[in-house]
N, C-alpha and C positions, 0 to 999 in steps of 0.2 A: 229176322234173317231168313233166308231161302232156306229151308231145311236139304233140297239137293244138294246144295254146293258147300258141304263143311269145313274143306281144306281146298285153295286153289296155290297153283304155284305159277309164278310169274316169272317169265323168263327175260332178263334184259332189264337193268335197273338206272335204266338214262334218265334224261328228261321226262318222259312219259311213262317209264316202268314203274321208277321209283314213287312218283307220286300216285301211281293209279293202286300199286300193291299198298301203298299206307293208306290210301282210303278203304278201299274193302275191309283192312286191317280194323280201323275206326268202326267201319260198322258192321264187326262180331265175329269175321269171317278170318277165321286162320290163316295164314298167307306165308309162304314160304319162297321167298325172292332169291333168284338166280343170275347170277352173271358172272365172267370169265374173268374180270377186273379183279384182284384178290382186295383192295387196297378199299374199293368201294364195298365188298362185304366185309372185311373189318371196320370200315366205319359204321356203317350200319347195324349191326351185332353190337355195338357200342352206344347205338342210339343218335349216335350224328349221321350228318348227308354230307358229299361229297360235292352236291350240284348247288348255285345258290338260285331259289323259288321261295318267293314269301309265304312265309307259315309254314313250308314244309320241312324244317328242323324240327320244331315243338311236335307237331304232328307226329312224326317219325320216332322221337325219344316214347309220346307216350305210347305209343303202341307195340314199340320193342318191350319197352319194361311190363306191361301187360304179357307181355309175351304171346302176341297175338302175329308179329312179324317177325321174322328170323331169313336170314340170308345166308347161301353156300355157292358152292361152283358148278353145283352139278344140281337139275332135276333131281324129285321126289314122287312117287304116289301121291295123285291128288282129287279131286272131284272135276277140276277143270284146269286147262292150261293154258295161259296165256302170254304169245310171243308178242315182243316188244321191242325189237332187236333192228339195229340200221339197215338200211338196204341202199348204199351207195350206187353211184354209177361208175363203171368201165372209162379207160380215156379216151371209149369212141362214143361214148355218152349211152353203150348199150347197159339197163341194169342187173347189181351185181346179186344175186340172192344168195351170199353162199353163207352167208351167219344166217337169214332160216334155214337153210339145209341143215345147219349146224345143231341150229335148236332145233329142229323137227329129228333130228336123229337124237340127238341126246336126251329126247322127251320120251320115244318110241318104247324103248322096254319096259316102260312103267305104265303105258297104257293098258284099262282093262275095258270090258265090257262097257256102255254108258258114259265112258269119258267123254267131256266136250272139249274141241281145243282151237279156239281163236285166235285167229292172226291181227294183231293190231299196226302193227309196221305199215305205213306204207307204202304199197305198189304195184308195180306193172298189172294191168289187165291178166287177169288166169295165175297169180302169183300164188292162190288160197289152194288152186286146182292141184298144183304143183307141189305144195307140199302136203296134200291129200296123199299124192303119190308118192313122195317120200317116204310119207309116214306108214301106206299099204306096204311098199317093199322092204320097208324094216319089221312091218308083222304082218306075213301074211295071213299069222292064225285070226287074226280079226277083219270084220267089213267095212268099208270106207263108202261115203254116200255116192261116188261117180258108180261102185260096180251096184252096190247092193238099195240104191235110194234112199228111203225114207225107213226103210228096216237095216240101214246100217246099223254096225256095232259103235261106231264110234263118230259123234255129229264135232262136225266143221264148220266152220262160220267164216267173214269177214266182218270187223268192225272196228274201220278208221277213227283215230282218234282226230279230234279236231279245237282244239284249245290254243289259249293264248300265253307263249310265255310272260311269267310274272303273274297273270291267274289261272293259272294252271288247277290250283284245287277249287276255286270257285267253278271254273265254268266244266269241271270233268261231273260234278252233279247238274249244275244249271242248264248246260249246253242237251238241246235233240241231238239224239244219236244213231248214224243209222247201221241197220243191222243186216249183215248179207248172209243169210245163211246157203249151204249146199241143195239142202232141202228145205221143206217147210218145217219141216222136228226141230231142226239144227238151227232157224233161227230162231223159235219159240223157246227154245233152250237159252241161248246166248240172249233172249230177254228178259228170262227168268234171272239171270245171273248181273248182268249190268240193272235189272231195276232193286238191285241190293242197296244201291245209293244213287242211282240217275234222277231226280226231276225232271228232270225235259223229258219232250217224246222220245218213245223208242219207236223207230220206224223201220216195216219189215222190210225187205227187198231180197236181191239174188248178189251171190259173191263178186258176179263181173261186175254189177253196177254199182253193189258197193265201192269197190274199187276204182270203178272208175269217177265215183261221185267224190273222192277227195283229190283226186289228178284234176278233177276239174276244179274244183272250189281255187285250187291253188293256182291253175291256169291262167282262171278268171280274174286271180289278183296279181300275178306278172305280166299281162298284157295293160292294164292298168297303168302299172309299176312303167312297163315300156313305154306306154304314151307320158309319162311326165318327165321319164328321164329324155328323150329324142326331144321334146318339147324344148328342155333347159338348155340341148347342144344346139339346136335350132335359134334358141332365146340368145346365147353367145355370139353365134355369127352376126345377128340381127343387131347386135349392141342392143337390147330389150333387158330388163328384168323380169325373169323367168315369175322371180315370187310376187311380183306385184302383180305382173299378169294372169296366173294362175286365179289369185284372192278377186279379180276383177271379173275372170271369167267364172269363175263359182258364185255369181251374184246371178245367172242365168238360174231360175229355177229347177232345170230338167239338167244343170251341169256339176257334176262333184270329180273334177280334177284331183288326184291326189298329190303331193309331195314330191320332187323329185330328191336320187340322193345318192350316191357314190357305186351305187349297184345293187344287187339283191341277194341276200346271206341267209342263213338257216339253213336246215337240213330239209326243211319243204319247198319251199316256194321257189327256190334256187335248183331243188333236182326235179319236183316230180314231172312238171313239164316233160323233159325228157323223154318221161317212161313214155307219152301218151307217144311223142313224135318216133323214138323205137317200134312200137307196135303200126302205128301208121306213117310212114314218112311222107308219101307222096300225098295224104289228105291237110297232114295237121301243119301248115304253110305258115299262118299267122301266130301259134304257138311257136312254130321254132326262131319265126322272126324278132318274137317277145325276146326268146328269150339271149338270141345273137345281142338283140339291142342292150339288154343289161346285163348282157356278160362283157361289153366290150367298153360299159362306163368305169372301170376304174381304169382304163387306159387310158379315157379322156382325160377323167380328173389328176393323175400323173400328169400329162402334159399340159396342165393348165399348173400344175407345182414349176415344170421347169421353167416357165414364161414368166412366173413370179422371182424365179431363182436368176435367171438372166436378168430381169429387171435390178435385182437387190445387189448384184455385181455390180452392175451398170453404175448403179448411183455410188457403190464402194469400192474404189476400182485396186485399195491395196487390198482386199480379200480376195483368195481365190475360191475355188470350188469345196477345197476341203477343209477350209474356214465357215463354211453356211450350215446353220444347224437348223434342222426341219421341224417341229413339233407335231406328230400323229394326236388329235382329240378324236379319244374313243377306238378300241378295237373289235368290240361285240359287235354281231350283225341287226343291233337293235339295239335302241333307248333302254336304260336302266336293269339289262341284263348281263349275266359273266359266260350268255354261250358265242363260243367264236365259231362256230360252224358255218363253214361255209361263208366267213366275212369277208367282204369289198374293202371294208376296212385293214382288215387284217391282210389283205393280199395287196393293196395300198404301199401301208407300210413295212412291204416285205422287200416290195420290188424298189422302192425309193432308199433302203436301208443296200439295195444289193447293186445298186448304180453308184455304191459307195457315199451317199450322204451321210453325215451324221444325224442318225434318227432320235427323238424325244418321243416316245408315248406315254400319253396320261391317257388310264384306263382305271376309272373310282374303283370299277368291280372286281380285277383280280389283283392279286397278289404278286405273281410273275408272271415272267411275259412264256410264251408258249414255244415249244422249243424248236417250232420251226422258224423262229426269226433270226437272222443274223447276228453275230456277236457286239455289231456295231448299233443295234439297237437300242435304249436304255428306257427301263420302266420309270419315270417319275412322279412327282405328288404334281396334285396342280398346283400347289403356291408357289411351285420352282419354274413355270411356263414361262419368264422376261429372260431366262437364257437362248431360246430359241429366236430365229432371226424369221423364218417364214412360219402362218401358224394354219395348221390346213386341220378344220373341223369335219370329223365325216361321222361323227353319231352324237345326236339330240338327246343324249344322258343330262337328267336335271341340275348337276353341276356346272354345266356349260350354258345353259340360259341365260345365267345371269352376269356372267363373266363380262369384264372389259378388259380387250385388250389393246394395249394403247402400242398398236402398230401399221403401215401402212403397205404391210404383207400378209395379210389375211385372206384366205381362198376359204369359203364357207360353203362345203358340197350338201349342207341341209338345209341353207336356209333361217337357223336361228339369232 
């Protein structure tokens, strides 16, 4: 273990917080986890997790009862500090940073001399700058690297996280990491500290490119996302099949089409987009079109439900509208995960639940449904799915592979 860095506190115990303070935790490094959730540090002080990521229950148990992680609400005195915290977008798609402000203030008094404090959230271009300056005007008695450089008292970093949920603890060691620091100190620092457990390279760079190296990564892969969804609405008109097409043109050696699929969810690839086209509007034209085009596929796929739904009148002409029962498969914004952030799915069947259908969701991964769905919603198992009359698939979760459903009102927005 890095002998600098004896005690770090992590701020922000999500997806990414939680797993990255139980790794540190595992290898040696005291870690004292922070977030405003009361309900997620009581489970964790208990040794459970709140979020479901493979392995990182066990992982979590052992290293509370070590007692080498412990969770509260509030920052400690630490050797380093790292935010982990959301950074939503505005409803003008400008982003929000006001939970780092939160945690850059709620860190502030317990900074001394040496501290280092990393921003891992993703965002906006100058977001690391900005809470540079937060963190100077909650102490002026200490120097921050914009006034004082490389003789700062207190070194600032950028370093994006970039993993996959569901290996989330595999690839936060395996995965290159890159590293933006303020200065050159600040990111020598923040390499000393992430190669506590990182295999992959650690790569230096500067905090705007840091930051702007995951807005891309993510860019890169919703414009993607946009060429196979506009493809599948194009493949519709055409009367084509979209997936046979795709599988035929990916026989092109230089061609890897991806998947198309109900829209694009998560709390990355669904906002950071954004940040780039906020900062540049009138450059970043094909980002914002990306992402017009996959914010406007579960619209599509809603009205490819009601053309099913007219049809299944059509042939039953004593049922009327509020006799048709709909089945939602899958509400996470991804195969065999329980995060709904930001899901196509979930805004699916929110809006088909509020045009007064009666909604079915089978969803393997949670337990209850989330409380912004309408009451007319109903969570069930999948072995109760022959209740529903139209059956509309919008996530490639391993239970639904292998499914037959013996109906001739199936709308399949994956593909499986």
């Amino acid at each position: 273990m890095n002998s600098q860095f004896q005690h770090i506190c992590v701020i922000g115990l999500g997806y990414i917080g939680l797993p990255t303070a139980a790794t540190f935790a595992a290898h040696g490094v005291k870690v004292t986890g922070v977030d405003v959730n009361q309900h997620a540090v009581d489970m964790i002080n208990q040794g459970k997790v709140h979020i479901v990521e493979p392995d990182l229950d066990a992982l979590v148990r052992d290293v509370v009862a070590q007692q080498k992680l412990s969770a509260q609400l509030s920052p400690v005195a630490a050797d380093a500090y790292i935010v982990a915290v959301p950074t939503p977008f505005k409803d003008n798609h400008e982003p929000d940073l006001k939970y780092i402000e939160s945690a850059a203030k709620a860190l502030a008094p317990h900074l001394v001399k040496g501290n280092l404090v990393i921003l891992e959230s993703t965002s906006p271009v100058g977001a690391t700058e900005q809470m540079a300056a937060w963190l100077s005007e909650a102490r002026p008695d200490l120097t921050f690297p914009e006034q004082a450089g490389e003789q700062a008292d207190i070194l600032i970093a950028h370093c994006p996280e970039r993993v996959l949920p569901g290996k989330v603890l595999q690839e936060l060691i395996s995965n290159d990491r890159i590293i933006g620091g303020m200065t050159q100190r600040c990111s020598q620092a923040a390499i000393n500290l992430y190669k506590v457990f990182v295999k992959g390279d650690c790569i230096e760079t500067n905090a705007r490119t840091a930051e702007m190296c995951k807005l891309t990564e993510n860019s890169f892969r919703d414009v993607n996302i946009a060429f196979a969804n506009e493809l599948s609405i194009i493949c519709d008109k055409l009367d084509i099949n979209v997936w046979e097409l795709i599988q035929l043109a990916n026989r092109h050696p230089r061609v890897n089409i991806l998947q198309p699929g109900p829209g694009v969810g998560g709390h990355c690839i669904a906002v950071d987009p954004w940040f780039i086209v906020s900062k540049t509007p009138e450059q970043a034209r094909l980002i914002r079109t990306a992402r017009e085009v996959n914010d406007s596929k579960p619209e599509w796929v809603i009205d490819q439900v009601k053309i099913k739904i007219a049809e299944f009148l059509q042939a039953n002409p004593e049922k009327t509208i509020k006799d048709v029962t709909v089945a939602c498969y899958g509400l996470a914004f991804k195969p065999d995960i329980d995060d709904l952030r930001e899901s196509p799915a979930l805004e699916i069947t929110k809006q088909l639940a509020e045009q007064g259908l009666n909604v079915c969701a089978i969803e393997p991964n949670i337990q209850r449904l989330p409380s912004e769905l309408p009451s007319n919603v109903k969570l069930i198992d999948f072995k109760n799915r022959s209740q529903a009359d139209i059956h509309l698939i919008l996530v490639a979760h391993r239970q639904f592979k292998t499914m037959i459903i013996t109906s001739e009102y199936i709308l399949n927005a994956v593909g499986i």
